[in-house]
Every structure is written in C-alpha cells, then in structure tokens.
C-alpha positions as CSV (number, residue, x, y, z in Angstrom):
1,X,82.7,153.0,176.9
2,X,83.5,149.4,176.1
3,X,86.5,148.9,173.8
4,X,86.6,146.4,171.0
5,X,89.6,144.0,171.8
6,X,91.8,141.8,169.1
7,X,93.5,138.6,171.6
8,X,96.2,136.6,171.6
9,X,96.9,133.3,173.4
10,X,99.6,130.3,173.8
11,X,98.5,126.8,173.5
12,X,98.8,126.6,177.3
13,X,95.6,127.5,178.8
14,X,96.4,131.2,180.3
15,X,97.2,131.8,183.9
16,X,98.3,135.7,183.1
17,X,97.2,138.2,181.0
18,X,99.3,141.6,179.0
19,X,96.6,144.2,178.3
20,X,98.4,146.4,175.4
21,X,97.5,149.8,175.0
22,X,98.5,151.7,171.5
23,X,99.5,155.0,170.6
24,X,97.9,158.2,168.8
25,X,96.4,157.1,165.7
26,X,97.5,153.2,166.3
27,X,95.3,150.3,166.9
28,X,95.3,147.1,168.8
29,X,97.4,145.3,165.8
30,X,100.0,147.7,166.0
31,X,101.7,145.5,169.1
32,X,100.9,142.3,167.5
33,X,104.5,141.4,165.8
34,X,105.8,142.5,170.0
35,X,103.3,140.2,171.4
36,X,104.4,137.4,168.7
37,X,108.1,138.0,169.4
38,X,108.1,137.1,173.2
39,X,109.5,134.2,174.1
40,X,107.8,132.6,177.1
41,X,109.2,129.5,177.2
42,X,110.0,129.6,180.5
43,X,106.6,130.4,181.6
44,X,104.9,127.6,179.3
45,X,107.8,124.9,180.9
46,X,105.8,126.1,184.3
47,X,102.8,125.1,183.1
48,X,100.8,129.2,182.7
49,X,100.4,130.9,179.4
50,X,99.6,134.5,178.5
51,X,96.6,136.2,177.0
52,X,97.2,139.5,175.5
53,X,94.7,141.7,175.1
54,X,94.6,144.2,172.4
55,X,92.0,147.1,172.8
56,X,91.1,149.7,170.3
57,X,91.3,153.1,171.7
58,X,87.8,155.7,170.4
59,X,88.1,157.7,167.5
60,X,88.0,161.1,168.6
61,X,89.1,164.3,167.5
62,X,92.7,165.1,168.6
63,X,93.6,169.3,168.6
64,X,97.3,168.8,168.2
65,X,96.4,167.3,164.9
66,X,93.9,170.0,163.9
67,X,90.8,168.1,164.9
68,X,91.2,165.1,162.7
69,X,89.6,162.1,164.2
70,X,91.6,159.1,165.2
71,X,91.9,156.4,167.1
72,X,93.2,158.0,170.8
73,X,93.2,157.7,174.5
74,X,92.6,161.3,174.9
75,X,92.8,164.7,173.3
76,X,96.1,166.1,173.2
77,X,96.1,170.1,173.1
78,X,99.5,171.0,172.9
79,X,102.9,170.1,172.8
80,X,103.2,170.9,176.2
81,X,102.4,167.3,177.4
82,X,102.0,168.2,181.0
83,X,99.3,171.4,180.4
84,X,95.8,171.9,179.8
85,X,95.4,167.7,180.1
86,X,92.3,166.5,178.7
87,X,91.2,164.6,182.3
88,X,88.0,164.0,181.3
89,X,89.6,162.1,178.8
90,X,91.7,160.2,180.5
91,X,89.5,159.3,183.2
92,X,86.9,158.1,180.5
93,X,89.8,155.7,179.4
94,X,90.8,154.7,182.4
95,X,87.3,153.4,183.3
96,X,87.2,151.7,179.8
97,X,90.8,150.0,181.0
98,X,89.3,148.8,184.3
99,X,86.6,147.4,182.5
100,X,88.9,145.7,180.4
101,X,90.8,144.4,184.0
102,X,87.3,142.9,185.3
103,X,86.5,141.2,182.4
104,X,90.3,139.5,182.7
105,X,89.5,139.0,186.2
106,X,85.6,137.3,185.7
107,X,87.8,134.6,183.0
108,X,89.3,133.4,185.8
109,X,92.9,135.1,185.6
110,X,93.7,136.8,189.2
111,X,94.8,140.6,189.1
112,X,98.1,139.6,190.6
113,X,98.9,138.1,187.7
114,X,97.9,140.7,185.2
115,X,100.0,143.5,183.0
116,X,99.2,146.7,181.4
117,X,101.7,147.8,178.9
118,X,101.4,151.0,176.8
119,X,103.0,152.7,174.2
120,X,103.2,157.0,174.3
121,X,99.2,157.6,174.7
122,X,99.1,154.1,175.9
123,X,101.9,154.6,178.3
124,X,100.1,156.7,180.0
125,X,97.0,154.8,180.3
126,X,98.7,152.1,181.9
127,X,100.6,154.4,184.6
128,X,97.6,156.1,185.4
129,X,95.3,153.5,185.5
130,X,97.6,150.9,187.1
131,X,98.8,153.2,190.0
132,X,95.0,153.7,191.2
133,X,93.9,149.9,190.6
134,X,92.0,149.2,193.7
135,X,93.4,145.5,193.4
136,X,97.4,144.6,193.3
137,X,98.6,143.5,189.6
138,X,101.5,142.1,188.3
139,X,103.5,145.3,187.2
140,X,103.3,148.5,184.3
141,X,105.1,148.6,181.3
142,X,105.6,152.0,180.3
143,X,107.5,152.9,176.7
144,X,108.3,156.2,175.4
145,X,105.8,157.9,177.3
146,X,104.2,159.8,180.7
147,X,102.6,160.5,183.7
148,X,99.9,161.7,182.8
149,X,98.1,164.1,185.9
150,X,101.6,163.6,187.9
151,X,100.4,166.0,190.5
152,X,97.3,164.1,192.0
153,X,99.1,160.8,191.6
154,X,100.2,160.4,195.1
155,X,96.9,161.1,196.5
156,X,94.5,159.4,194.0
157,X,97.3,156.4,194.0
158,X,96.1,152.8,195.7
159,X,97.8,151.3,198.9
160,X,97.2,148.0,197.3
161,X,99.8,148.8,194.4
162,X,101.6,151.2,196.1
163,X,105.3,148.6,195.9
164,X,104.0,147.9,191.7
165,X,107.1,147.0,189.9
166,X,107.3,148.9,186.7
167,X,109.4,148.9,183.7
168,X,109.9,152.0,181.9
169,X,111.8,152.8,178.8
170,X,112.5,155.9,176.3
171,X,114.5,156.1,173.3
172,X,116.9,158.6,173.6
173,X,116.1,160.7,170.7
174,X,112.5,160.8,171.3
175,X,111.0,163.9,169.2
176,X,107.2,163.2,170.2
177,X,107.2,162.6,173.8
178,X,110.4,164.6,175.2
179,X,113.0,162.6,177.0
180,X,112.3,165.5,179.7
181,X,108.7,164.1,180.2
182,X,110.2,160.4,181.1
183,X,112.5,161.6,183.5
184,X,109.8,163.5,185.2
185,X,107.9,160.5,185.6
186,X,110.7,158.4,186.7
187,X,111.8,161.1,189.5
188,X,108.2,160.9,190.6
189,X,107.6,157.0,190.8
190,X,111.0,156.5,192.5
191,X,110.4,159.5,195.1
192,X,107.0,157.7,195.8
193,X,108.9,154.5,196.4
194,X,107.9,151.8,193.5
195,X,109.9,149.3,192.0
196,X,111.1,150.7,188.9
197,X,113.5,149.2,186.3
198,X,114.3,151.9,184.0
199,X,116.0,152.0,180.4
200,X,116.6,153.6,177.4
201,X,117.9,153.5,174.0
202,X,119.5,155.3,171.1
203,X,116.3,155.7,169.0
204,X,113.7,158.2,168.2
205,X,110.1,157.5,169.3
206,X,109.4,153.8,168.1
207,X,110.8,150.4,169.9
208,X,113.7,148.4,169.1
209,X,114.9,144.6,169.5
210,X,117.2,145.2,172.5
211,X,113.7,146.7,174.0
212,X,112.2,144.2,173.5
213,X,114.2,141.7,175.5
214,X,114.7,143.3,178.5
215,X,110.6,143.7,178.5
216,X,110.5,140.0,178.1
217,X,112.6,139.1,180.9
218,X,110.7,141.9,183.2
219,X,107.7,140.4,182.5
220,X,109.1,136.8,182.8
221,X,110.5,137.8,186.2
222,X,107.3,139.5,187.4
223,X,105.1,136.7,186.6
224,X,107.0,133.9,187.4
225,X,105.0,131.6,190.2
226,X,106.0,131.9,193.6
C-alpha cells in the first residue's frame, strides 16, 4: 500500500519531520490549519526546520458506518473499540506508515528526529506503529484516541523505543472514542514504563487552542538538539 502524501515545510531546510495521521472519514488536509499554527521559532533560531507529512488513509468500507466507503485506517466493527479489531487492517497500515518512516529516513532526516502524530483512527496508528519501530524516534503524539491491540503490545513492542516519550490527550467529553479507552491506554504505557505527558480538556471529540500549545512545546522539547 503506498499512501498519497500532501507536505509541508519551513524555509529552513528540514532536520525533523511530523508524520500526521487523520481520522475516519478525514484526509491529510484536515491537520493542515494545526501544522500552520505551530510556532517553531525556537527550532528555526537553531538552525533545523520541520517537514510534515500528510498521508491519505485508503478508502475502504467501514461496518460501524454501514459499509460506506471512506477514507480509514482500518475497519471499525463496533462501538466496542477494543473487540473484534480489524488487525489485518491495522497491520496493513502500519506497514504503509513504516513505509512512509523509510522514505523520511532515505531524504536524509534521521529516525531520532522523527514524530508520528494521530488523531482518533490516526491515534492509534501512531501508537501502534511507533511502539514496534525497529529504529528509536523522536516521540508519539496521540489525541483523542487508543491502543489499538493493547494486549500484544508489550511483546510485539521494540527495545529500541521502549523509553519513547509520548504526549497524549483526550477531551473530556469525548462521545466517539470513550474517555475509558484513553485511560486504558495511559495505565498501559505508564505500567510498561514510557515517558508519557498526559492531558485533557473540556471538549467533545475535536482539538482545541490550549491543545494545541502544549503539543507545540512537547514537540519543541523533544526535538530540540542535544
């Protein structure tokens, strides 16, 4: 599967990349206005600038949505986020994602000094695929989403990101993806020992300004040069 990608990129030749992975039914221009809004001055005045990376999830039909095709990750049969999980799905996706990690990698920017950040769906993604990366990254941004497969993640997990930091947030009136589901994966990532900076806000399932700022200075902290 190779994704079609919509990119991103300050003035200043990049020395990190944001790989941005959408929600159900979304596309890669959904996080454009987030990826304009970040302000990484303080990166530029250090001479690296960013790349994000945009990718379009498959159409595909989804069940929950009575077999109408969209754009999505994987098919989602029920509410009941964490049963009967489409893993061939997500395993297609993830190998799309790593793909998407190489080709970062082959342009010169090191995996140390790249992000995934996902939305719900795209949340997901970037847990799932950024916990088994066989190379260390920079960190996971997770918002309003999941672990997907949380019972094989500590085995199928990589020692080489196995201290990852990761941001997570969740509004807390979140009718898609249950506040429950968050939880579960923060319990999980903390008993398994990563570096996790949670937070959450008083909205529904969407993101919000003060979101966005403590994501900027996350991912200003995380890829600030050593």
């Amino acid at each position: 599967m190779t994704l079609e990608t919509l990119e991103l990129q300050t003035p200043v030749e990049p020395s990190a990349s944001l790989i941005v992975l959408h929600g159900l039914g979304a596309d890669g221009s959904d996080f454009v206005p987030v990826c304009e809004a970040l302000d990484l001055s303080p990166l530029l005045a250090q001479g690296g600038g960013l790349r994000c990376v945009l990718p379009n999830a498959p159409v595909m039909p989804v069940t929950i949505n009575g077999g109408y095709r969209m754009p999505a990750w994987y098919d989602i049969r029920g509410t009941a986020l964490d049963r009967q999980e489409d893993e061939a799905g997500l395993r297609a996706s993830q190998q799309a994602i790593e793909a998407l990690i190489a080709r970062e990698v082959e342009r010169g920017i090191p995996a140390s000094r790249i992000v995934l950040m996902g939305f719900s769906q795209g949340c997901a993604m970037a847990l799932m695929t950024g916990l088994r990366h066989p190379q260390r990254l920079a960190g996971i941004i997770g918002l309003s989403g999941y672990l997907p497969l949380l019972p094989s993640t500590q085995a199928e997990r990589h020692a080489a990101n196995a201290d990852l930091p990761i941001f997570l947030a969740h509004g807390l009136q979140d009718p898609v993806v249950p506040l429950a589901r968050a939880h579960a994966a923060r319990a999980e990532l903390q008993r398994l020992g990563y570096a996790l900076e949670w937070h959450d806000y008083p909205m529904e399932h969407s993101l919000c300004n003060e979101e966005v700022a403590d994501l900027n200075a996350w991912l200003l902290r995380v890829l600030a040069p050593a």
